[in-house]
N, C-alpha and C positions, 0 to 999 in steps of 0.2 A: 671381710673387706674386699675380698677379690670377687667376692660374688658381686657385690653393689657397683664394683667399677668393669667388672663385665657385661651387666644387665644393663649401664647407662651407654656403653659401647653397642649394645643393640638396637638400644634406643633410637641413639644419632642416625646407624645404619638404615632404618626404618624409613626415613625420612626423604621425601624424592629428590634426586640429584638435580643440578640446575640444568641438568641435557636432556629433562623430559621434554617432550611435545607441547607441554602447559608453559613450560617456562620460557622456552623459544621464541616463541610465538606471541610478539608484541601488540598491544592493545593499541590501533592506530586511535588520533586524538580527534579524527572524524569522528568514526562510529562512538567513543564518547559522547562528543557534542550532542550530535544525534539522539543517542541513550538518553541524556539528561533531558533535553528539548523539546521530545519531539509532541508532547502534548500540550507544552503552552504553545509551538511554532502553530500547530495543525489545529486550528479553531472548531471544526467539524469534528464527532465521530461519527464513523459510516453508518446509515441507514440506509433504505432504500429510494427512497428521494434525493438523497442529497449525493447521488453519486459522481456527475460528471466537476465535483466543486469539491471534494475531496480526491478527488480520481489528480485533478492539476495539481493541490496543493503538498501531498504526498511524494509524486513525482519530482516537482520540482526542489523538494525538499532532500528528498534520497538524488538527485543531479546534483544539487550542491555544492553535497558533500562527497561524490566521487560514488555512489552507490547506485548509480541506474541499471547498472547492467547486472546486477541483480532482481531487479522486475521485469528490465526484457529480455532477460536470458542472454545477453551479449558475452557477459563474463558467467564464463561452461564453466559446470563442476570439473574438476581435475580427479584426476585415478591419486588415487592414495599412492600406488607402488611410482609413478612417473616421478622424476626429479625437478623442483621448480627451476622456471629460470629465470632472466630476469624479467621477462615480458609475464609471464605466468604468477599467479598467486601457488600458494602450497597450499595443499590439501587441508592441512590445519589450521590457516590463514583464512582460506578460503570457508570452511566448514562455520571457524570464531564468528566472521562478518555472516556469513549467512543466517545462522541460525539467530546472531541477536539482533538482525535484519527483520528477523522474521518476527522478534517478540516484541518489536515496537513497531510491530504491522500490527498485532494483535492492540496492543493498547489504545488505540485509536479507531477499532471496530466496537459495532454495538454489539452486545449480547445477543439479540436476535439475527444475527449474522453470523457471529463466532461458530454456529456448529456446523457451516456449511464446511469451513474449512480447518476445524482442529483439528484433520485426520491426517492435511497435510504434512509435506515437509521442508519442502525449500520454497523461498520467496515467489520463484518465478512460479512456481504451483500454487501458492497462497492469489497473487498478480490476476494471473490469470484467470481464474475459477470466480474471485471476485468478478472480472470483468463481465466473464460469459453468465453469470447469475441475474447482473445488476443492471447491462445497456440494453438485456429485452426490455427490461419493464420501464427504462426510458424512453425508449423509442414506441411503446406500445403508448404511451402515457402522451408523447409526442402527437403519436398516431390519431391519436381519439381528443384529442382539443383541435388538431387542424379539423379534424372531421365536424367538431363545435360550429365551428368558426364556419365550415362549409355552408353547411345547413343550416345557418343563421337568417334568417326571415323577418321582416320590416312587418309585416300584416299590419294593422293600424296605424303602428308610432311610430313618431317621427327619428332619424338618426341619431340624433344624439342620447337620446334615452335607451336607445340597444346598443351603443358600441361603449359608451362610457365604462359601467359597468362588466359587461362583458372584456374589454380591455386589460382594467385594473386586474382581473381576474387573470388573463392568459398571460400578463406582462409578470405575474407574481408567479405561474406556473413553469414559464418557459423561462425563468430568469436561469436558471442554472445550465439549463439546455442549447441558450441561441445561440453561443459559438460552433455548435456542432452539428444544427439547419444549416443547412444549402439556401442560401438566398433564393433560389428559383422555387422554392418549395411552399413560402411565401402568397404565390401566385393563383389566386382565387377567381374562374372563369367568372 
């Protein structure tokens, strides 16, 4: 009898106190939200095309909710040994939001993206790496339809029959992009 009420004595012991780091450490009702949402909020997954129209909607989505400066690095990792205060998140605080910052960055990428950055580890690394992967090949993409559009040539036919089409076509490429043309760029000698 004294074995089985000693063994369940170890038992209990076993068992993490409510003063661990996991217990402490509350699950804000943002990064819920967020958690549960973020794939019906965000109608895009990233591809290569569609980057500057998920690049807003993410963003504005992690603003929201109080999480930007996790994509732009505004909110620094903290030293594990430093003491939060109250302007400061805790290490553990900070680590919880980032890391599942970071796995509902992932759910919202496509597969043929995901291996550029699965090596990563924090958001602003995730953020970033996207960026610099994905605004070459919008601006290249930019590049080479104004250049279209340069060398565009009437030779027999009359206007309407070369800008129509050509039109529908640039207006459906650059839809995702003209916020971020310079209106003077536009400008066709």
């Amino acid at each position: 009898m004294a074995t089985s009420s000693s063994s369940s004595a170890a038992t209990t012991d076993a068992r993490p106190s409510s003063s661990t780091p996991l217990d402490s450490t509350p699950i804000p009702h943002q990064l819920t939200f967020l958690m549960s949402n973020i794939k019906g909020i965000i109608s895009l997954t990233l591809i290569a095309d569609n980057y500057p129209i998920w690049r807003s909607q993410v963003f504005k989505l992690f603003r929201a909710n109080g999480f930007e400066g996790f994509l732009d690095s505004s909110c620094t990792f903290p030293s594990p040994h430093t003491p939060s205060s109250s302007t400061t998140l805790s290490y553990q605080t900070w680590t919880l939001l980032d890391q599942n910052l970071a796995v509902a960055l992932y759910s919202v990428i496509s597969p043929s993206i995901l291996p550029y950055i699965l090596s990563l580890y924090h958001c602003t690394e995730i953020w970033d790496t996207i960026a610099r992967r994905l605004q070459s090949s919008t601006r290249s993409r930019t590049i080479q339809l104004r250049n279209e559009l340069h060398h565009l040539s009437m030779k027999t036919k009359p206007c309407p029959n070369i800008f129509l089409p050509l039109n529908l076509r640039l207006t459906l490429s650059l839809q995702p992009v003209l916020p971020l043309i310079p209106k003077t760029s536009f400008f066709i000698p």
